[in-house]
Kinemage of the C-alpha trace (Angstrom):
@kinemage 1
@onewidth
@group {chain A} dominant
@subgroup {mainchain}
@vectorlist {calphas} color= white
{ca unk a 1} P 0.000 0.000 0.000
{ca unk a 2} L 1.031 3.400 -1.038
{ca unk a 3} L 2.736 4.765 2.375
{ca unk a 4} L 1.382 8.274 2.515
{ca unk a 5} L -1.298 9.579 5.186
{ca unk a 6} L -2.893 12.219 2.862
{ca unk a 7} L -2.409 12.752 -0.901
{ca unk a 8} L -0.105 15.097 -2.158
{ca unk a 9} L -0.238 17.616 -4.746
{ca unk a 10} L 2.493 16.152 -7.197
{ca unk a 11} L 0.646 12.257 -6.725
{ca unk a 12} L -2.991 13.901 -7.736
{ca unk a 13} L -1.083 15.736 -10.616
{ca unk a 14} L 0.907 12.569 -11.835
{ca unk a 15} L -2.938 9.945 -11.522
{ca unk a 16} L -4.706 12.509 -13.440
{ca unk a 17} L -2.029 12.282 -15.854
{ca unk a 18} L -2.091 8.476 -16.622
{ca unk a 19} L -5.855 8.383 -16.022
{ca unk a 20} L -6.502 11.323 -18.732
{ca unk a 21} L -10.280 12.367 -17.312
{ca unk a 22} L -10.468 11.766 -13.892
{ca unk a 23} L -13.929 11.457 -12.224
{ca unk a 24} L -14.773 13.010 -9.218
{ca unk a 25} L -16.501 10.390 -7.610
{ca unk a 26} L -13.241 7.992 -7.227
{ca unk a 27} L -11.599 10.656 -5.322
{ca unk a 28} L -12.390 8.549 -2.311
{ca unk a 29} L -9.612 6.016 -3.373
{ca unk a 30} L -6.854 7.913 -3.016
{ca unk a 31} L -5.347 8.055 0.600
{ca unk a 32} L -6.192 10.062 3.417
{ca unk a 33} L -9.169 11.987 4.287
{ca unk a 34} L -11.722 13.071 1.720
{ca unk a 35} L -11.417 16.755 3.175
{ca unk a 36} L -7.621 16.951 2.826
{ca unk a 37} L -8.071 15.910 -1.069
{ca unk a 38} L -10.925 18.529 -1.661
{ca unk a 39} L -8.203 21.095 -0.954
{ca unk a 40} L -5.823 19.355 -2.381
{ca unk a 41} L -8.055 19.785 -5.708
{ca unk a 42} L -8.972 23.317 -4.812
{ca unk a 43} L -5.357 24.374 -4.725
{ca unk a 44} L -4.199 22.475 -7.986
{ca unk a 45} L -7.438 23.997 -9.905
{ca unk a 46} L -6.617 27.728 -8.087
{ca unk a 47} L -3.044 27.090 -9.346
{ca unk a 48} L -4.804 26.581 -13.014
{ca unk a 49} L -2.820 23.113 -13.203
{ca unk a 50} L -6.186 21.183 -12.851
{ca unk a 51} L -9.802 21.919 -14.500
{ca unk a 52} L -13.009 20.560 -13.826
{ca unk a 53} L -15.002 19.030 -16.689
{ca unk a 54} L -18.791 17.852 -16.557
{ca unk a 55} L -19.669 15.496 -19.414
{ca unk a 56} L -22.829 13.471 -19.587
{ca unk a 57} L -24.033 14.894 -16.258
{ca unk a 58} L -20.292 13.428 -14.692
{ca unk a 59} L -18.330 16.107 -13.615
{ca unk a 60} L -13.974 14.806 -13.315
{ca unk a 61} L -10.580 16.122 -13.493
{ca unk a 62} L -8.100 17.098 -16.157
{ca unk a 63} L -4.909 18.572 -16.805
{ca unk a 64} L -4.616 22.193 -17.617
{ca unk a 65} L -1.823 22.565 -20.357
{ca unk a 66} L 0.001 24.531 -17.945
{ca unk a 67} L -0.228 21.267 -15.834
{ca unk a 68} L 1.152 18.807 -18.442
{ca unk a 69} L 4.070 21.589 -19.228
{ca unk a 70} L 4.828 21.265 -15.338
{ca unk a 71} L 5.066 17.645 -15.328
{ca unk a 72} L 7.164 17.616 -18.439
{ca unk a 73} L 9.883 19.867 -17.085
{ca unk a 74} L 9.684 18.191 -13.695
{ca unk a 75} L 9.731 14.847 -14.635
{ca unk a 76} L 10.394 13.929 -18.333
{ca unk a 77} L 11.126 10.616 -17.884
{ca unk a 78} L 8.058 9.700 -16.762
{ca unk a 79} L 5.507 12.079 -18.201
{ca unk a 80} L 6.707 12.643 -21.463
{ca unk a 81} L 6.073 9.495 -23.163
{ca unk a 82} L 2.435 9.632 -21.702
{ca unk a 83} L 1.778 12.938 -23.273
{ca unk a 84} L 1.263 11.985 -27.088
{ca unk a 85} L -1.100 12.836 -29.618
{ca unk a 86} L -2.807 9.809 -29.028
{ca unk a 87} L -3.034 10.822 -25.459
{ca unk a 88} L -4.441 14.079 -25.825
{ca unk a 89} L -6.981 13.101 -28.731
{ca unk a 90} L -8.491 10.332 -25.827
{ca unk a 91} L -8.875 13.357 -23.425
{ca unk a 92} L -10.484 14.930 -25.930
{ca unk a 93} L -13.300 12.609 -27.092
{ca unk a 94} L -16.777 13.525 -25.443
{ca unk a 95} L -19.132 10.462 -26.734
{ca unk a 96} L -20.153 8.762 -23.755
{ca unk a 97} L -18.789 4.975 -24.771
{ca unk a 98} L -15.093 6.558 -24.714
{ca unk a 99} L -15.187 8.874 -21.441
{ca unk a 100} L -16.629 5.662 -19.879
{ca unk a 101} L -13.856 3.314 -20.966
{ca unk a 102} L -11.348 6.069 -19.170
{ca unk a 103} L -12.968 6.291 -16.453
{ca unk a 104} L -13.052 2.303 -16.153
{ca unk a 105} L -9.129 2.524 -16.694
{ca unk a 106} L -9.109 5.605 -13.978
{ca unk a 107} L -10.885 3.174 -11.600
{ca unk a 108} L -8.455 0.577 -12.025
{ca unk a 109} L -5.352 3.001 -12.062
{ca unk a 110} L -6.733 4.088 -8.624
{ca unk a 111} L -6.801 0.503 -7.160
{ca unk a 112} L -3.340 -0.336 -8.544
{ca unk a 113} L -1.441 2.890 -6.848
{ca unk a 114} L -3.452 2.193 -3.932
{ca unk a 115} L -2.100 -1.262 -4.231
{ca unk a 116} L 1.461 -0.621 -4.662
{ca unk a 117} L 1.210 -1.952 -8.324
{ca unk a 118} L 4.350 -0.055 -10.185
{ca unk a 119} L 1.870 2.227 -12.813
{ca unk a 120} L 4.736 5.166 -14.756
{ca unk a 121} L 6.954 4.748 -17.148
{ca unk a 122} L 9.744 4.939 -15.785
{ca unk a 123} L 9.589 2.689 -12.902
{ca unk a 124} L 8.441 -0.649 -14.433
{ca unk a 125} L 10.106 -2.664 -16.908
{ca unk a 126} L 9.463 -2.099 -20.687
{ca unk a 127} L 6.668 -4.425 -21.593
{ca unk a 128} L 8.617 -5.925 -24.370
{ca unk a 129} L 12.403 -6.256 -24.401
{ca unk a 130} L 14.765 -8.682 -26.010
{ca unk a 131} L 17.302 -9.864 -23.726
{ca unk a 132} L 17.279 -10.687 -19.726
{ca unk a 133} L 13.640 -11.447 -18.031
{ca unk a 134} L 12.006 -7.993 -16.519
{ca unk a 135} L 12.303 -7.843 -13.138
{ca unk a 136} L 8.561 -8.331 -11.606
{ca unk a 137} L 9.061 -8.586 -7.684
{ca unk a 138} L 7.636 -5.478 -7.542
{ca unk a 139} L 4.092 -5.710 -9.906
{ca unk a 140} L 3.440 -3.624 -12.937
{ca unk a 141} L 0.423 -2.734 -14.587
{ca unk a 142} L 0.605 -2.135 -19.028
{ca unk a 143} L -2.577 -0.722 -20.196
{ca unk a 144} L -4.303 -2.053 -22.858
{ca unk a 145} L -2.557 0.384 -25.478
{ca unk a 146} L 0.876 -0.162 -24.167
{ca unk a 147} L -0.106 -3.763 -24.135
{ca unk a 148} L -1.535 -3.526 -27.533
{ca unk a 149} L 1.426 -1.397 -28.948
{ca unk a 150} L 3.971 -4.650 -29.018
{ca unk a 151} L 3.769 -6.216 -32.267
{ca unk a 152} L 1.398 -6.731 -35.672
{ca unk a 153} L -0.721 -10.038 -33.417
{ca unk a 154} L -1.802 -7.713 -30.454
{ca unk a 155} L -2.972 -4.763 -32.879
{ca unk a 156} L -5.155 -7.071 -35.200
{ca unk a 157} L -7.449 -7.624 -31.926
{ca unk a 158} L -10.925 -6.232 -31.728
{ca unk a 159} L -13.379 -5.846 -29.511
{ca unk a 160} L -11.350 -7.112 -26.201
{ca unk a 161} L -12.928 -5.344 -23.146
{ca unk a 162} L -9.402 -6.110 -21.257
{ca unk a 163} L -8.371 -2.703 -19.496
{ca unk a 164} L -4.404 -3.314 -18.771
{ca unk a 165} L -2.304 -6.667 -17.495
{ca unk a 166} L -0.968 -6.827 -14.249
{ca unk a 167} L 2.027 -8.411 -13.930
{ca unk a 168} L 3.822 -9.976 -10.847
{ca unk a 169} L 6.517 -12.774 -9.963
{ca unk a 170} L 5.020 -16.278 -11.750
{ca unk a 171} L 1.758 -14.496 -12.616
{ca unk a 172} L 0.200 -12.341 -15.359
{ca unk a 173} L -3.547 -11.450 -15.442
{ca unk a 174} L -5.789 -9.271 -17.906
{ca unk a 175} L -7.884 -6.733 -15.594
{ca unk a 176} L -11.468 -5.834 -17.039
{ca unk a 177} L -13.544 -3.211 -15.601
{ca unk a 178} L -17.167 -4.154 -15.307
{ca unk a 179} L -18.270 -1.357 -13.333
{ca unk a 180} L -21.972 -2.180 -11.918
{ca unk a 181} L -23.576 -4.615 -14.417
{ca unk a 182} L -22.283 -7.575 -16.541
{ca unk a 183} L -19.716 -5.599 -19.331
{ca unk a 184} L -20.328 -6.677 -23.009
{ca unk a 185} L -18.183 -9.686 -23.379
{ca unk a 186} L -16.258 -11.943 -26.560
{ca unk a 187} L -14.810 -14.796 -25.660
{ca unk a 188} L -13.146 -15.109 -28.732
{ca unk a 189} L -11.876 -11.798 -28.894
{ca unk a 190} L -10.401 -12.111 -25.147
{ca unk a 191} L -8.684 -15.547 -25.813
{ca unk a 192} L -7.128 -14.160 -29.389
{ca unk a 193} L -5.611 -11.420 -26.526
{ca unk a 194} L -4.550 -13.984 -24.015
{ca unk a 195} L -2.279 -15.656 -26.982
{ca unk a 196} L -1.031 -12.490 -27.492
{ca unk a 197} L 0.010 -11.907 -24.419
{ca unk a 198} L 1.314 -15.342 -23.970
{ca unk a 199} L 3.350 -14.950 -26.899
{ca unk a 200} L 4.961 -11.651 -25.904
{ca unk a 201} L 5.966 -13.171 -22.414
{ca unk a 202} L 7.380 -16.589 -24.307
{ca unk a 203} L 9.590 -14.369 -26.555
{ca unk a 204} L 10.447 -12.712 -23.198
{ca unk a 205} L 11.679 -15.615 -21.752
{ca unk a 206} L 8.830 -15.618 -19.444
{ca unk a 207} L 6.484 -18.537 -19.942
{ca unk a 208} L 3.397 -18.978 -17.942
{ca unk a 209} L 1.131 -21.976 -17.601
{ca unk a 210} L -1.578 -19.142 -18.258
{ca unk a 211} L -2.668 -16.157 -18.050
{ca unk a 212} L -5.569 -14.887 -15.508
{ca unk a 213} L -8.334 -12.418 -15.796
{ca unk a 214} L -9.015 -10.119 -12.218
{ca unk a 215} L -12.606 -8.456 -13.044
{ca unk a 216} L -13.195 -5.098 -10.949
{ca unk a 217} L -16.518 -4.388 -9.900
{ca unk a 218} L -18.749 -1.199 -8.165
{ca unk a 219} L -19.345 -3.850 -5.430
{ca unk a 220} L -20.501 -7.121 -4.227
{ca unk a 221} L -23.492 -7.047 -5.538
{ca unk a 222} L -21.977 -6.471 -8.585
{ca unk a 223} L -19.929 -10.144 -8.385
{ca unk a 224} L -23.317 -11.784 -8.167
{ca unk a 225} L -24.572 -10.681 -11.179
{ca unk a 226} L -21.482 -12.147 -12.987
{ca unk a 227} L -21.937 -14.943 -11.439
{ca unk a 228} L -26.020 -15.009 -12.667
{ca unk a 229} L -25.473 -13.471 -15.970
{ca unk a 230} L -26.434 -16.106 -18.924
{ca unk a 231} L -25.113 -13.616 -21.298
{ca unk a 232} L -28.416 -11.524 -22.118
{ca unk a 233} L -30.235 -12.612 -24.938
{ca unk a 234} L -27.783 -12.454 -27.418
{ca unk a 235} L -25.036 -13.700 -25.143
{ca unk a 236} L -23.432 -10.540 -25.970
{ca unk a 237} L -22.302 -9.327 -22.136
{ca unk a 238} L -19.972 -11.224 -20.044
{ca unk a 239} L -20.489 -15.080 -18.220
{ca unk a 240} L -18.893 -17.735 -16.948
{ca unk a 241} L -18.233 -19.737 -20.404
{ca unk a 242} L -14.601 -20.883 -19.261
{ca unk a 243} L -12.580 -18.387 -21.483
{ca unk a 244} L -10.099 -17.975 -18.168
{ca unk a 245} L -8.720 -20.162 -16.198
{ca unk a 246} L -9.306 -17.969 -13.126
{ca unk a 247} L -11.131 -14.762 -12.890
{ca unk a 248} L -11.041 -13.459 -9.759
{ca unk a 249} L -13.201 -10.795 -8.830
{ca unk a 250} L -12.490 -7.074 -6.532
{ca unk a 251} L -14.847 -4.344 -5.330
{ca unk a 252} L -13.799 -1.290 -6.306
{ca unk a 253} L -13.480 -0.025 -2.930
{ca unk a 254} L -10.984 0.036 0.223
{ca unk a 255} L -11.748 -3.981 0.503
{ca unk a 256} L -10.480 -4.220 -2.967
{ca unk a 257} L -7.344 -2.274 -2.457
{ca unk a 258} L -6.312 -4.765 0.432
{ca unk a 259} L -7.433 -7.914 -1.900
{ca unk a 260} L -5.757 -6.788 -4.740
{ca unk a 261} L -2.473 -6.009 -2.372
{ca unk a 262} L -2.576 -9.724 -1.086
{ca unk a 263} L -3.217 -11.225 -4.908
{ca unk a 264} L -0.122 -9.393 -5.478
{ca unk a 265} L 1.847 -11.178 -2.873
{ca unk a 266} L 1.767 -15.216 -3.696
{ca unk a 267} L 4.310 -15.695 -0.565
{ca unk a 268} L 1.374 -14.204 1.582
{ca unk a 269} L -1.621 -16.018 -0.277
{ca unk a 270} L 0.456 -19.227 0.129
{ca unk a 271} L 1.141 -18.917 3.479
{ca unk a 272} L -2.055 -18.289 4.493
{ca unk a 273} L -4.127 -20.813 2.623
{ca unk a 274} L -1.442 -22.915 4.533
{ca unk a 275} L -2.468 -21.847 7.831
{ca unk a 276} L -6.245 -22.086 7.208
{ca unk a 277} L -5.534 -25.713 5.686
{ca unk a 278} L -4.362 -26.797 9.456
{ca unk a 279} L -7.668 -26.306 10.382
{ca unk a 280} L -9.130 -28.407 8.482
{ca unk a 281} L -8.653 -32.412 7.157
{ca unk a 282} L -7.247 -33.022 4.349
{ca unk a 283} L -8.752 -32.823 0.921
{ca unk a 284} L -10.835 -35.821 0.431
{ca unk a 285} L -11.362 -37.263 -3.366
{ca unk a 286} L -14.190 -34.943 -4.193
{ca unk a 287} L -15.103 -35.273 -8.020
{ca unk a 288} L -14.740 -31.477 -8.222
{ca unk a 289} L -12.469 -27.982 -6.754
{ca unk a 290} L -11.986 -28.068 -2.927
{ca unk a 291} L -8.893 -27.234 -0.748
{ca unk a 292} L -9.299 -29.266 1.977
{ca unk a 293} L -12.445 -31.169 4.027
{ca unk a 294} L -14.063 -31.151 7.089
{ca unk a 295} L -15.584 -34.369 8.129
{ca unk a 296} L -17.517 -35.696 4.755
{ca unk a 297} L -18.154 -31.856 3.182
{ca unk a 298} L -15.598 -30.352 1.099
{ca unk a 299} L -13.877 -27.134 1.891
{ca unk a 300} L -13.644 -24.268 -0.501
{ca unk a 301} L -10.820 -21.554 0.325
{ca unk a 302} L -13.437 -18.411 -1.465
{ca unk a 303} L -11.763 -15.776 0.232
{ca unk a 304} L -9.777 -14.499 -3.548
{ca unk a 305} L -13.191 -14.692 -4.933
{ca unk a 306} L -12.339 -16.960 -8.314
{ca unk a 307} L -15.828 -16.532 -10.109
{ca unk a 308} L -15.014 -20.028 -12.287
{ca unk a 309} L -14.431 -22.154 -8.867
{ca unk a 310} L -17.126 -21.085 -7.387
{ca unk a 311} L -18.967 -21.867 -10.487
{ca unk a 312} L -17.552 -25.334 -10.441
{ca unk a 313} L -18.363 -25.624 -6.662
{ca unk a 314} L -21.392 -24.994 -6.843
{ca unk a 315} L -22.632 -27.496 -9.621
{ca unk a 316} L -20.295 -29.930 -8.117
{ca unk a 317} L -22.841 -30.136 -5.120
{ca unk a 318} L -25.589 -29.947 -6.671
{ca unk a 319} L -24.629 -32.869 -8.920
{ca unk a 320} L -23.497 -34.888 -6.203
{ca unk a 321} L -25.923 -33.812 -3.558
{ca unk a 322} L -23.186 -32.649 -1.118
{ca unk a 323} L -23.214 -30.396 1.383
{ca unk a 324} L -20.247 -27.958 1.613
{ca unk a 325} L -17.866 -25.633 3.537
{ca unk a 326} L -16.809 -22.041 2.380
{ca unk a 327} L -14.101 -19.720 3.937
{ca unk a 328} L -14.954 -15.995 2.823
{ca unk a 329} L -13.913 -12.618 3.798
{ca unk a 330} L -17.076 -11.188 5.936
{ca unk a 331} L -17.381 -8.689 3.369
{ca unk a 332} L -18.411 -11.417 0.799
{ca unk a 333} L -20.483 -13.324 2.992
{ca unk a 334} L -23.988 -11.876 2.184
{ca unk a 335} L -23.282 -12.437 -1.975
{ca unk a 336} L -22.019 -15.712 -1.568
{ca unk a 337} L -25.339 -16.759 0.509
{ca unk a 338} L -27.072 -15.965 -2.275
{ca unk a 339} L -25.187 -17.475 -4.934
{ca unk a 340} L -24.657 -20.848 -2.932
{ca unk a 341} L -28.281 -20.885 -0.778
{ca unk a 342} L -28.708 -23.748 1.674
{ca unk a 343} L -25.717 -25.985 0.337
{ca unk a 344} L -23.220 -24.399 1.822
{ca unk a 345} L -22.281 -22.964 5.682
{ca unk a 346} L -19.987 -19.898 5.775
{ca unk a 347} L -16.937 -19.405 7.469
{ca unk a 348} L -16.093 -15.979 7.669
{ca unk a 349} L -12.870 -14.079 8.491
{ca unk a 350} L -12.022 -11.341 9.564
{ca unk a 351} L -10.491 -9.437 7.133
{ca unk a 352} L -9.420 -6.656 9.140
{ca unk a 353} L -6.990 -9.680 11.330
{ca unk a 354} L -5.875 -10.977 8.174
{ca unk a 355} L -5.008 -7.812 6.895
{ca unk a 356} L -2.969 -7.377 10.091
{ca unk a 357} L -1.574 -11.173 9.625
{ca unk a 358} L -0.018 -10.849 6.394
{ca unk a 359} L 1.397 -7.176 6.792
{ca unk a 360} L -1.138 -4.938 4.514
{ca unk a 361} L -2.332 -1.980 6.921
């Protein structure tokens, strides 16, 4: 987690930078209190280096030119490649499909600072270099168009509603935004962008079994309606159709900033599926996902919220007529009730303890 008790003036300047528009309403993200950042904001827009902009009845935050001139001179590494053409004709588009899609990306920006999550430039490894493996210990998020900008396979691909990839030590995941309903959804077009990808990392000497999708959400409620959604009629918005592996799911809100930091840390999730395995017997030969067993139920570990297994879980006992165990964070209790009804009991944690356990604050 970014270690700062209030937001600064220089770390407002530099989000609004990569974000391009952003809105008002996310402001809560950033750290420290939401009075400190509304004069944060005031003295950044009094200094004419930010300027408020209402569009579609959703008023945000952009750079003043003065603003991107002071970035420039201040820091060139990282700010000037960000301020192309291409840059500035995005900030400039008004329709409502493209000042959604940025603020989607904003949202996500938001939760990977918060995160730790290496976002400019100039501190994270080129996305594509010839030679030694980047150095991912520290994670780094590529948006889609610097993900999209390596090589004649990536920019043939249409239609993909992937926002960025977040990459870490032994992992690599495509992050969609779905904000509060199911997002429209190819499967196709989504695995042509997972090759992609996988190609990219193989000719960077980093080869992974496979690539993940993390879906970020307005909230909870949100992640059962993924789960629920058939599609629509046209089976044009997104469902569970087994085009990832794993797609984990996040709230976009302060729960979702600790998640995210403890995805981001295998040692951590590793050691702590470890310690909640002693509490339990060991997996049994269930004919479908569990992590360990308690008695004759099997024991689902739900807490990183991996849409597909619970999928699988669930069918699994309702195909087999079992009755089963799930460990969730308390703030995912009430939508996994829902989605699992009578078949399951809950055993919450405490996030907050965790938290404390594995060293987020």
């Amino acid at each position: 987690m970014v270690e700062v008790s209030e937001v600064r003036e220089d770390t407002l300047l530099g989000l609004t930078a990569l974000c391009g528009d952003l809105p008002v309403r996310l402001l809560p993200l950033l750290p420290g209190s939401t009075e400190w950042t509304r004069k944060t904001v005031s003295v950044l827009r009094s200094n004419k280096l930010l300027r408020r902009h209402h569009k579609n009845g959703v008023p945000s935050l952009r750079l003043t030119q003065k603003g991107r001139v002071l970035l420039s001179r201040a820091f060139p590494e990282r700010f000037q490649p960000l301020f192309t053409e291409g840059y500035l004709a995005r900030c400039r588009k008004s329709d409502p499909v493209s000042v959604e899609r940025l603020h989607r990306t904003a949202a996500v920006y938001l939760l990977m600072f918060r995160a730790g999550v290496r976002l400019y430039p100039d501190e994270k490894p080129p996305f594509y270099q010839l030679g030694n493996p980047p150095d991912f210990s520290v994670p780094a998020f590529y948006s889609s168009l610097e993900v999209k900008g390596q090589g004649a396979e990536s920019t043939r691909i249409k239609a993909t509603r992937a926002v960025g990839l977040l990459m870490g030590t032994g992992y690599a995941a495509l992050v969609y935004h779905t904000s509060a309903a199911p997002l429209k959804w190819s499967s196709k077009a989504e695995q042509k962008l997972m090759g992609a990808v996988k190609g990219i990392l193989i000719r960077q000497r980093l080869p992974l079994s496979e690539i993940e999708g993390l879906m970020i959400g307005a909230n909870m409620g949100t992640a059962l309606d993924l789960l629920q959604s058939e599609g629509g009629n046209r089976r044009q918005y997104f469902r569970l159709d087994g085009a990832f592996p794993v797609m984990r799911y996040l709230p976009c809100d302060e729960n979702g900033v600790r998640l995210l930091q403890l995805l981001c840390r295998p040692a951590s999730c590793k050691q702590l599926a470890e310690e909640l395995r002693s509490r339990y017997d060991a997996p049994a030969a269930f004919p479908f996902d569990s992590d360990a067993s308690m008695g004759r139920n099997p024991v689902l570990f739900a807490y990183d919220f991996d849409l597909e297994r619970l999928k699988r879980f669930r069918t699994g006992l309702e195909l087999f007529g079992k009755q089963g165990i799930v460990l969730c964070f308390d703030f995912q209790a009430d939508c996994l009730e829902r989605y699992l009804g009578k078949a399951v009991q809950l055993h919450l944690l405490d996030h907050a303890a965790i938290w404390k356990e594995v060293g987020l604050r």
